[in-house]
N, C-alpha and C positions, 0 to 999 in steps of 0.2 A: 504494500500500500504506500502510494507516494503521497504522504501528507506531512504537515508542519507548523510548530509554531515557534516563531523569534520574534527578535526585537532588530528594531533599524538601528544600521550603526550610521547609515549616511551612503555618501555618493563617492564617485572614485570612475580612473578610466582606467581600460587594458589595451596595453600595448602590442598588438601581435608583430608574427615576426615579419610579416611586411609592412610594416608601420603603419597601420591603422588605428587609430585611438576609438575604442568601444564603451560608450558612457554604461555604467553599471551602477547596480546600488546593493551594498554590504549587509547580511542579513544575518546578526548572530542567532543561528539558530537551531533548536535543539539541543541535546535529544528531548524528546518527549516518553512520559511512560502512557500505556493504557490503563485507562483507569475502568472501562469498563465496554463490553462486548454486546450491542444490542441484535436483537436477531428478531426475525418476522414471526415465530412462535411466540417468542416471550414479551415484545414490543411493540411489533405490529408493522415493523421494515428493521431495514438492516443499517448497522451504523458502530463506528469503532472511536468511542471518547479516550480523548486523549486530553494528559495535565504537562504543564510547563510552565519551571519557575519557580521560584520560593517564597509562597505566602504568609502573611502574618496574621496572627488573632483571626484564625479559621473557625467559621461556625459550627456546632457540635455536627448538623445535619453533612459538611462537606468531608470534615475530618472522619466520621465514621465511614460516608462511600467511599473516600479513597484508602482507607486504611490495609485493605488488601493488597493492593499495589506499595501500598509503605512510599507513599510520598506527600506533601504537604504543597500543593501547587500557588501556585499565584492565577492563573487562567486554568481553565479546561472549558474544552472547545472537544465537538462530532463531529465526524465525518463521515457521510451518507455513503456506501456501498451496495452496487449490485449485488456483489456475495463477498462473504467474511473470508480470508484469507485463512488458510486453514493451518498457517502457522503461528497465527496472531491470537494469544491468549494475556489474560488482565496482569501488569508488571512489566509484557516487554516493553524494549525499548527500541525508537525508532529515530535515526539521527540518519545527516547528510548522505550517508553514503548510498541511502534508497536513489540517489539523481545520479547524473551523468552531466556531462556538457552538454548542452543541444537538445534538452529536455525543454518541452512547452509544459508552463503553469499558469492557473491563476493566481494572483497575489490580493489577498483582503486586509484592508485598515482601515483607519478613521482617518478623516481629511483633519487638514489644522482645522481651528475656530478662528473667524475674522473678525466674530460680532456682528452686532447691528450695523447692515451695509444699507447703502442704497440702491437704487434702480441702475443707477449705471453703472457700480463696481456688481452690482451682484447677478442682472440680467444684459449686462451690455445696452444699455437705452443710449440713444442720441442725447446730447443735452440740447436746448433749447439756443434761439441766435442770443447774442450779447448784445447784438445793434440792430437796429429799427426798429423801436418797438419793446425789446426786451426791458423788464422791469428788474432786472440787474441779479434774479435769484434763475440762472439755467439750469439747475437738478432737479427742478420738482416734477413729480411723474406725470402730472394735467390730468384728464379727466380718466376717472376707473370707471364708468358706468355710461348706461343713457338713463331716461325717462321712464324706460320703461322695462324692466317687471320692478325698479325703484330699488334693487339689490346690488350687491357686487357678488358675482359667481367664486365661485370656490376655485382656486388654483389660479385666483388673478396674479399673475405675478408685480409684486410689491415690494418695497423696501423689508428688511427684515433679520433674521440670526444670519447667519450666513457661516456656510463650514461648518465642520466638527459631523461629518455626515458617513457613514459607510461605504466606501468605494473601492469597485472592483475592476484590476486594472487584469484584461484579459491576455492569453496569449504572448506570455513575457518567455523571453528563453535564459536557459539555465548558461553563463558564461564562465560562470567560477564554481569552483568546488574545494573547500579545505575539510577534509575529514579529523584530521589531526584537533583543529581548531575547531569544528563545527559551524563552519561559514560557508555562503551562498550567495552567488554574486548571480541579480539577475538584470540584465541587459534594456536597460531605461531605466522612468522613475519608478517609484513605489509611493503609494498614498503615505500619510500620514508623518508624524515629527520624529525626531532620530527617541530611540529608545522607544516608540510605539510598538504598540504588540502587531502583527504581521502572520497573516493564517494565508500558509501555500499550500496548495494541493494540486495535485498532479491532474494531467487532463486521462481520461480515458483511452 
């Protein structure tokens, strides 16, 4: 099963040996243990949970499920399967060396938080002219509605949070591999801020 979970260490390039500079982003990551084996008899689909990391002041309910596995994680995180790999039981452990180079993944994080943006950092709006006419404020959104049903519909796009959002970046390939280290270097960016938790899993 080619699945994972790390933290960002950041961006970085590689050099090949025809000089080509490959943007990459460093991904300490792993090993992970299982912490627990769900199956379509006893669950109702199939799914192999895995913990990464060292938690603190763990609640009595997580500290007993993972107690079999004999870890105290910081995250634990599923990963949906077809069929259970039939070597894969609760404790092992699953680190870099499931990949190769040239391995496609997707990679999942949490984007930064920018905050309360506006319409034109956070949906690209035009702003308004500055001359003829202009009353000196160009960022205001103008009008959200008409007359008539006298509402504004759901999914107007408006000023608002911005960031801090789930994003999956598809199709990244594998360019580095340190097994020794447990790093993973995948080939562009990766959502979220250095030390973000980071969920890859392999494509089918």
């Amino acid at each position: 099963m080619k699945a994972l979970l790390g933290t960002k260490i950041g961006m970085t390039q590689i050099i090949s040996e025809s000089g080509v500079a490959t943007p990459v982003t460093l991904i300490q990551a792993g090993p992970v243990t299982v912490t627990q084996v769900k199956t379509i008899e006893t669950d109702g689909y199939n799914a192999v949970q895995v913990a990464f990391g060292e938690g603190k002041n763990l609640s009595k309910a997580v500290a007993g499920h993972t107690k079999t596995a004999k870890v105290s994680p910081k995250y634990i995180r599923e990963f949906r399967v077809d069929e259970i790999p039939a070597d894969i039981k609760v404790g092992d452990a699953i680190d870099v060396s499931k990949f190769a180079i040239g391995d496609v993944v997707n990679a999942t994080g949490t984007s930064k938080g920018k905050g309360f943006a506006g319409t034109v950092k956070r949906h690209n709006f035009n702003t308004s002219k500055s001359t003829h006419g202009g009353n000196g404020n160009v960022r205001k959104p103008g009008s959200i509605g008409s007359m008539y049903p006298q509402k504004v519909f759901k999914g107007k796009r408006m000023a608002g949070r911005m960031g801090h959002d789930q994003v999956t970046v598809k199709n990244l390939e594998v360019a580095y591999v340190d097994n020794a280290n447990n790093l993973i270097g995948l080939k562009g960016a990766v959502p979220g801020p250095r030390k973000g938790l980071i969920v890859i899993g392999g494509k089918a």
